[in-house]
N, C-alpha and C positions, 0 to 999 in steps of 0.2 A: 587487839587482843589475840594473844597466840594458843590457842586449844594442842591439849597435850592428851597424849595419852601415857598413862605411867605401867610400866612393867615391871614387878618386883619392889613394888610398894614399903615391905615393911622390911627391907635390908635398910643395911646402912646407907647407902648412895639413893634408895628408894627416900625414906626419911628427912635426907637432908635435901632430896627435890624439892618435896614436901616444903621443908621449911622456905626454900625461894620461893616457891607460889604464892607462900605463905606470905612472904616481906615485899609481892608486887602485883596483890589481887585489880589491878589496874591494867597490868599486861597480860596477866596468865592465868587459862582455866583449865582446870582439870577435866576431863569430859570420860573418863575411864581407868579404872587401876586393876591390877592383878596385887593377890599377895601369894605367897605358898601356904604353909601351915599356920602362919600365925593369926588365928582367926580374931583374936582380943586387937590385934593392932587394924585387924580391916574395920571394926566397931568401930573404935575409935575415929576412923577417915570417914567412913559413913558419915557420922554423928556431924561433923565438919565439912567435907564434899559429898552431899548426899545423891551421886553422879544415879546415872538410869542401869550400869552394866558393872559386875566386877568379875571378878577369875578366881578361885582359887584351886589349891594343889589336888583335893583327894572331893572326890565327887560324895563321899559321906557329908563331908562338911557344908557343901552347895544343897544336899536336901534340907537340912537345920535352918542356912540361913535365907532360903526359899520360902520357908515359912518365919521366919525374924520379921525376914524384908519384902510383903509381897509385889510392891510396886517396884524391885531392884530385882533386875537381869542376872542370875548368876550361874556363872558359865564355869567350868572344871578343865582340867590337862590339859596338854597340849594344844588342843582343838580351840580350847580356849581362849589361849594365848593368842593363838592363829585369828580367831574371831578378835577380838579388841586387833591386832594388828591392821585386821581388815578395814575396817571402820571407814566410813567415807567424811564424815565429820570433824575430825581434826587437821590438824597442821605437823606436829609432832611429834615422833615415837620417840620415850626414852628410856631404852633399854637397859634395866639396871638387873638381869636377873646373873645367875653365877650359873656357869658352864656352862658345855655344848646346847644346852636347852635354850639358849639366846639365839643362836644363829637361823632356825628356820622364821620365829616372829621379824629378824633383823629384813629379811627375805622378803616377807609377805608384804611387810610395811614399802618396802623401796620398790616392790610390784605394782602396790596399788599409790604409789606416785605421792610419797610421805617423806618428808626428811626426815633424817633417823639421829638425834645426839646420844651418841654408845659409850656406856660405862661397861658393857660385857666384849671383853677382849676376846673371849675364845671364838666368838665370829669370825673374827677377822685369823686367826692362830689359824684354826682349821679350815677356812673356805674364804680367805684372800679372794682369791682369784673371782670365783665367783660373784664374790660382792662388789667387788670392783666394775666386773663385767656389767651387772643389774642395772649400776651407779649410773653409768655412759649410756646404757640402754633406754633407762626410766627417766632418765636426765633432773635427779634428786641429789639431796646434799648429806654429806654424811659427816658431822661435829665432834668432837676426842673428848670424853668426858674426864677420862683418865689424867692426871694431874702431870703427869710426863707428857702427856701429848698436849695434850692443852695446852702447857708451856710452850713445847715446841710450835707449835699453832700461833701463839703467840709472838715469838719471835722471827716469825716467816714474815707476818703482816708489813705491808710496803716494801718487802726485795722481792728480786728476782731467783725463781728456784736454780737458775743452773748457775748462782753464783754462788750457791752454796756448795762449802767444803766436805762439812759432816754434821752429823748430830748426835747431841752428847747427852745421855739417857741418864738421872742420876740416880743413884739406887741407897735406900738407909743401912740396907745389910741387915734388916729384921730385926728379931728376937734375940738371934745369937749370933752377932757380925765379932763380938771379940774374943767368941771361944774356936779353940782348933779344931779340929777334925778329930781328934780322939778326945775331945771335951763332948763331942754330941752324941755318944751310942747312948745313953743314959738320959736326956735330957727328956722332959715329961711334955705334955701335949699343953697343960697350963703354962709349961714356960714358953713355949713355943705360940702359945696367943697372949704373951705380956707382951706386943711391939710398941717397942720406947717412944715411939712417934706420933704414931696415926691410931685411929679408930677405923678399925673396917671390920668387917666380917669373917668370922673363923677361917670360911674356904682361904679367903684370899691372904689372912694373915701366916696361916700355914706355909702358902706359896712364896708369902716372901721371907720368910724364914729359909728355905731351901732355895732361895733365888730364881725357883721357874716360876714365879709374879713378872719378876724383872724378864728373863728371855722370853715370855710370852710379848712383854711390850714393846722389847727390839722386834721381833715380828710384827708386832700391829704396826708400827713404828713405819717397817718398808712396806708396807699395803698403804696404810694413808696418807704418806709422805712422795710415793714412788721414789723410794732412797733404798740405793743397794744396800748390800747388808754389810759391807765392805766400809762404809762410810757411816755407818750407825757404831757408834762407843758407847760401851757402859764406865759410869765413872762414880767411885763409891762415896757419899757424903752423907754422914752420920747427922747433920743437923735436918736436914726436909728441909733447907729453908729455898735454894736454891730446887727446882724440879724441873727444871731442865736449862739447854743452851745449844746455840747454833750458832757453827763457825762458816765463818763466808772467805773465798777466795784469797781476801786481802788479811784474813788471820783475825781482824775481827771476831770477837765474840760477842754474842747478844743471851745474855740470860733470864729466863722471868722466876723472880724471888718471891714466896709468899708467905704468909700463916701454913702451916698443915690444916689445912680447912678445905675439905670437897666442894663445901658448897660454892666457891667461888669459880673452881674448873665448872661446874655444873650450871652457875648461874650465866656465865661466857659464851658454853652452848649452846646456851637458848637466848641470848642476848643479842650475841655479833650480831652485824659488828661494830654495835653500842656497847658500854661499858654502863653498869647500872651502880647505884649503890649498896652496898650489903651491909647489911649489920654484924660485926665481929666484936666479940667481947676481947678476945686476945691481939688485933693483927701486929704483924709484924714490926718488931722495934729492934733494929740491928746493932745498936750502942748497946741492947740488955744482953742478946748473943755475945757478941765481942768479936768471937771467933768462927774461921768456918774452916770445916778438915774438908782434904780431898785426898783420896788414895786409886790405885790403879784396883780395876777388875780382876781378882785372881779366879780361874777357871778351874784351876785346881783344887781350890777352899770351895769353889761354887761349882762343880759338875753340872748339873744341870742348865747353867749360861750356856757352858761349850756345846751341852746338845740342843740348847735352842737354836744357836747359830747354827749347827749342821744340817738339822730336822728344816729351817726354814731354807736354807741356801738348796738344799737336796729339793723341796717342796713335795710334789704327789699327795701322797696319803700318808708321810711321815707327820706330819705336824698335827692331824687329826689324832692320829695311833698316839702322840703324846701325849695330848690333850686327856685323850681318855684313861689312859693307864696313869697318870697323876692324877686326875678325879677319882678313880677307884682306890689309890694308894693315898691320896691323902683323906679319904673319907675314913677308908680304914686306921690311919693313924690316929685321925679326932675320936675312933670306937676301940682306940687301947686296942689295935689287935696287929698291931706292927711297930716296929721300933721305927723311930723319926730316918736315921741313914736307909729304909728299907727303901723310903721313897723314893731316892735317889736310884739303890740298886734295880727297884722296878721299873719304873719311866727309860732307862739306859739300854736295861735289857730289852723292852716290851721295842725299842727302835735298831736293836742289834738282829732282834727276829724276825721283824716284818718285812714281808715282799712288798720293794717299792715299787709302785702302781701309779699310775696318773689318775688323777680328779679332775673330771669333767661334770659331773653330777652330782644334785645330792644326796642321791642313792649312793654315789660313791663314798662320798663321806661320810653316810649312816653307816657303811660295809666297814671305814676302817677304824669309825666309833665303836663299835661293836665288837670287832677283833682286837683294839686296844683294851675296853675293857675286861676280855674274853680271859685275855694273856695274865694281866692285874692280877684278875680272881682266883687264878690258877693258882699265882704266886704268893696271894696274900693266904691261901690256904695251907700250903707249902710251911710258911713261915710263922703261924699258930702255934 
């Protein structure tokens, strides 16, 4: 029996944990969850995992359900987080929360000697280094929930890493992968969470719309792979069926094909490295596809690729300062109060201004969290 602890409960990656626990109450217990605001979907878990502690966003909502639930723990912010991270009673953390707010619980968890399966990428964007460091330190494992990594994860099993060539990150191109660059000044926030593909969560479908989804995973990609950036490709494939592939020395390629289905990268992470069965209503049938496209990365249509490459190969406090001025720019996009290209012009600027600084801390990294979003606000007021 593998005890988890869940973070970000009622997202979509939160959800569809959910449902794995759900399809293997044999292997897997739930022993804690967080949600943010949506307090109807933490009922509902309750009602099903009536665990002893939960979390959520705004400390009003923790007095209400303090009295709901007098025998259930419920903890608020940050501190919160940090507490369920702490926890000496599981095995687990799975970090499924959106932005920078994932990486101190990623932290605490691999402190207090937890393996960690991460669906929150901007951990590893903004504070690689560090996490890495903790990993070797606390001598814990850390599993790719992301459906890119996870493949790649996948296709590593039984070779040798220096026989590898490169790895081939595949990207759907979003919302609007067939319109040009002067087709997007105009394009609405609704069109921009219609992705032909996948279900995910507003933040992240934004992101892959503007393609800093995809270059924030070529960075995670060189933190958990230890693969230069030099040997990480992005390669555009409109179907999802393929999510990723790794080429090895002899030209070989290995790719792992699937449903667009999370729960299977999700069910993986907490599996390895057994393989379980899942229940899909849809999986994969490649006679019903027919066809599969592949086209090169244009960095030009996609800005923001080219500066995830730079921001990571630079490293310091660039990739933080991205992080943050795309979280502030695309939150203001999802609130109508900036045009979809603004995001791009922000995130580009907010890394053409910043003093590059090393990160050694995570003070450091709060310092250039804060200065990225600093920049953002300035800009998104500007453009009101």
């Amino acid at each position: 029996m593998k005890r988890i602890v869940l973070l970000g409960a009622s997202g979509s990656i939160g959800l569809q944990t959910v449902d794995v626990i759900r399809q293997h109450p044999d292997l897997y217990e739930l022993k804690a969850y967080s949600v943010g605001k949506n307090i109807e979907v933490l009922r509902k878990l309750l009602a099903e995992y009536p665990v002893d502690t939960v979390c959520v966003q705004n400390e009003a909502d923790a007095v209400v359900l303090r009295t709901d639930y007098p025998s259930v723990k419920v903890l608020s912010g940050d501190d919160g987080l940090l507490e369920l991270a702490e926890r000496d009673d599981y095995d687990v953390l799975v970090n499924a929360l959106v932005g920078y707010a994932g990486f101190a619980p990623t932290m605490s968890a691999i402190k207090t000697k937890h393996d960690v399966a991460l669906a929150n990428k901007e951990t590893l964007v903004v504070g690689g280094e560090l996490v890495k460091r903790a990993l070797r330190k606390y001598g814990v494992s850390l599993y790719p929930i992301d459906s890119e990594h996870s493949a790649v994860f996948q296709c590593l099993q039984g070779n040798k890493k220096e026989q590898v060539k490169r790895l081939i990150i595949t990207a759907s191109g979003g919302s609007f992968r067939n319109l040009k660059r002067e087709e997007l000044k105009n394009v609405t926030v609704e069109q921009a969470l219609a992705h032909p593909n996948w279900s995910m969560g507003p933040k992240i479908t934004i992101d892959s719309a503007t393609m800093m989804n995809k270059g924030f995973e070529v960075m995670e990609a060189h933190w958990l792979f230890d693969m230069p950036y030099e040997q990480i490709d992005v390669l555009m494939h409109q179907e999802s069926v393929i999510h990723s592939m790794v080429e090895y020395i002899d030209h070989s390629v290995i790719a792992q094909l699937g449903a667009p289905d999370m729960r299977l990268p999700i069910q993986y992470a907490l599996s390895w490295p057994e393989r379980l069965t899942l229940e899909e209503e849809h999986p994969l049938d490649l006679a019903e596809i027919g066809m599969l496209h592949f086209a090169k990365a244009d960095t030009e249509r996609f800005p923001l690729l080219k500066a995830a490459y730079d921001a990571g190969r630079k490293g310091g406090n660039l990739p933080a300062v991205m992080n943050a001025a795309n979280e502030a720019a695309n939150l203001a996009f999802r609130n109508h109060e900036i045009g979809f290209l603004d995001i791009e012009d922000i995130v580009i600027g907010a890394l053409r201004s910043a003093v590059h600084m090393p990160v050694s801390t995570p003070e450091d990294l709060e310092a250039a969290d804060a200065w990225g979003w600093g920049y953002a606000l300035e800009r998104i007021e500007e453009l009101k």
